[in-house]
N, C-alpha and C positions, 0 to 999 in steps of 0.2 A: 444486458450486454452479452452474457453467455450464450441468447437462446439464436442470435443471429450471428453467420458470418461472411454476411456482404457489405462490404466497404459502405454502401449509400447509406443502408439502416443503423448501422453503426456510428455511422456520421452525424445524423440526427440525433443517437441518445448522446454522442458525444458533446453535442452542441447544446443541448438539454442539462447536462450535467454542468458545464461550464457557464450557462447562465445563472444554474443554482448557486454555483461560486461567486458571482456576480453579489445574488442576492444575499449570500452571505460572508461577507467579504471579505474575500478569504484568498483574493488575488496575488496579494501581496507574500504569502506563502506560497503560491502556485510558481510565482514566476524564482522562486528558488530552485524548483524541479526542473522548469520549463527545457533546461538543458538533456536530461535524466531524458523525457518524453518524448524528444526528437530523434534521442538515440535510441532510444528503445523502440519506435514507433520504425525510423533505417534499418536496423539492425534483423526485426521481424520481419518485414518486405522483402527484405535479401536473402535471408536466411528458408524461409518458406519455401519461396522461388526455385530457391533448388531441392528442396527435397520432397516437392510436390509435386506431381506431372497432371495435365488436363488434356482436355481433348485438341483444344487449339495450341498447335506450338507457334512462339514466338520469336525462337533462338535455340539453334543445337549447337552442340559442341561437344562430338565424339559421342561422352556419358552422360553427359550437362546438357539439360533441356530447360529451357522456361517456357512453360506457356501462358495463355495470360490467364489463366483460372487461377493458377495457383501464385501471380504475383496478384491479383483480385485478394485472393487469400488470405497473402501476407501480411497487406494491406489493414485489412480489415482485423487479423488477430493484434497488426500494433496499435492501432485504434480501440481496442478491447481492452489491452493493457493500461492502456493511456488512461480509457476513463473509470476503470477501479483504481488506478492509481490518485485520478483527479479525486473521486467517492471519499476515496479514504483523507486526502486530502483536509476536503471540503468537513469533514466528521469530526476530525482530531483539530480544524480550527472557530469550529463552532459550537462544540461539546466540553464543558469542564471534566475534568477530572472526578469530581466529586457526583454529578448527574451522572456521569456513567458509570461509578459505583452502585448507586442508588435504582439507576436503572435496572442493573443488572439481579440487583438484590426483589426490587421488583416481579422479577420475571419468575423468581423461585429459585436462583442460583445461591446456593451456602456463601454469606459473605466471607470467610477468610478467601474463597477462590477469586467473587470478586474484587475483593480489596488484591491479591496476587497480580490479576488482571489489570486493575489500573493503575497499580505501581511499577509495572513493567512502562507505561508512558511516560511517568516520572524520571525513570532510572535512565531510559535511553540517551535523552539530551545531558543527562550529567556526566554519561560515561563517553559520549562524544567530547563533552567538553575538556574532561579530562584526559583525552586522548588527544586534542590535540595541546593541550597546554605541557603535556609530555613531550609530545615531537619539538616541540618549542625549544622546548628547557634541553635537551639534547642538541640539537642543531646549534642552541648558542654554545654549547660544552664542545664545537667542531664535527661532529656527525654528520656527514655528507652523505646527503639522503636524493639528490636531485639527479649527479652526474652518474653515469654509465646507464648500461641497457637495461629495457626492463626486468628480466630476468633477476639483474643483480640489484636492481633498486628493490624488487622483492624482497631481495634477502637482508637486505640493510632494514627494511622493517622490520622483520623477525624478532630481534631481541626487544623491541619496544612491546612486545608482547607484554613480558615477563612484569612490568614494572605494571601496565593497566591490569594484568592480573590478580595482581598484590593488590592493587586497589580497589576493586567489584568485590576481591574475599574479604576487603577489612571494612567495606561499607556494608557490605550485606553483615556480617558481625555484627558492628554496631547498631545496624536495621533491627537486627533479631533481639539484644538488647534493650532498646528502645523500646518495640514493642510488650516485651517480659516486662517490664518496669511498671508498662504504663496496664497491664491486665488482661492483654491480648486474647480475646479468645477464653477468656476465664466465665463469660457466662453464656449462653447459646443463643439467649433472645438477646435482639439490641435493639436499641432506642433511635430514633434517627432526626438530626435536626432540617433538614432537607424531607418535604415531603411534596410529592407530586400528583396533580389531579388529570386528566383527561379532558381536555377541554374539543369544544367543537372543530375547532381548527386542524386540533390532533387527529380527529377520527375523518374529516375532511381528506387529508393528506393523506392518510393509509388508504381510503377508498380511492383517491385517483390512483398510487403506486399500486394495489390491487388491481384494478381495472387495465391499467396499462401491459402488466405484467402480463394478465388475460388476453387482452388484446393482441400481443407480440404470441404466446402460444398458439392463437387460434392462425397469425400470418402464416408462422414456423409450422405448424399441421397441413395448409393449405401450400403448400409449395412454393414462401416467397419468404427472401433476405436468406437466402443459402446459395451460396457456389457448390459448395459440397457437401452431400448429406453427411454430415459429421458435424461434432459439435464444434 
């Protein structure tokens, strides 16, 4: 997705991507974002548009010019976003926790960083949940969180700060804890119950996303899926 930025090739890997979600079914978390990816996908189109100029304009106004390169453009970077977004999606609902520990140790990564790494997945959905089970527990104490402008609805969040605060320092505490109890890092080699081979399939699959990736550079060399030579 990085190597092009015309809306049509983009569109392809997008559609590419979204049937791998298909195959891994992984829909059902997608259509949680689905909201996230329309604004994001608006939001670039628009945004582009005016701070890119091309050769064809479309619309002047004084300073304000669109042409259609650069709504092309826009286009095409929300569509970019959209499908690392979808990527990672598709990653985080088909990948345990524990494989991509392993993976990672695999590659040659020092496992405490690994294990750092995948407990930051962990830790996310907890501190969402506790962030909102806080807004909660305040709203029913009368905390009028909804009415006035945005501005001030900001700052009515504010002090909810303090209290999720408290919480990430006293869980990570007892994280640090836990792990001291149980040996943490007390010997360098480790043992692992999880072991992973390589199978035909695996090497299957890196040779097409290898080839692919080749194939999209040799496009990108030869003068096609760019509006604009830039990344």
């Amino acid at each position: 997705a990085m190597v092009f930025n015309h809306p049509l090739y983009l569109s392809i890997i997008f559609l590419m991507v979204f049937f791998l979600s298909i195959l891994g079914k992984s829909l059902s978390n997608l259509k949680k974002f689905s909201i996230i990816l329309v604004i994001l996908a608006f939001f670039s189109t628009v945004l582009w548009s005016f701070f890119l100029r091309g050769p064809t304009p479309l619309f002047k106004l004084g300073f304000i010019q669109i042409s259609k390169e650069s709504l092309l453009y826009g286009l095409a970077m929300g569509i970019r976003i959209d499908t690392m977004i979808v990527s990672g999606i598709i990653f985080l609902s088909t990948t345990r926790t524990e494989d991509f520990t392993q993976g990672l140790s695999s590659l040659g990564l020092p496992f405490p960083v690994s294990f750092a790494l995948s407990l930051s997945f962990r830790l996310v959905p907890t501190f969402a949940a506790t962030s909102s089970t806080i807004v909660q527990a305040q709203k029913s104490r009368g905390l009028d969180l909804e009415s006035g402008r945005l501005w001030k609805r900001i700052r009515k969040h504010i002090p909810l700060l303090i209290p999720i605060l408290i919480y990430a320092i006293r869980n990570t505490d007892l994280l640090a804890m836990a792990l001291e109890s149980k040996g943490f890092g007390f010997k360098k080699k480790r043992t692992y119950y999880l072991r992973f081979k390589s199978t035909w399939q695996d090497w299957l699959s890196i040779s097409i996303l290898a080839g692919l990736i080749a194939f999209s550079f040799y496009l990108r060399l030869n003068g096609y899926g760019a509006i604009f030579h830039r990344i």
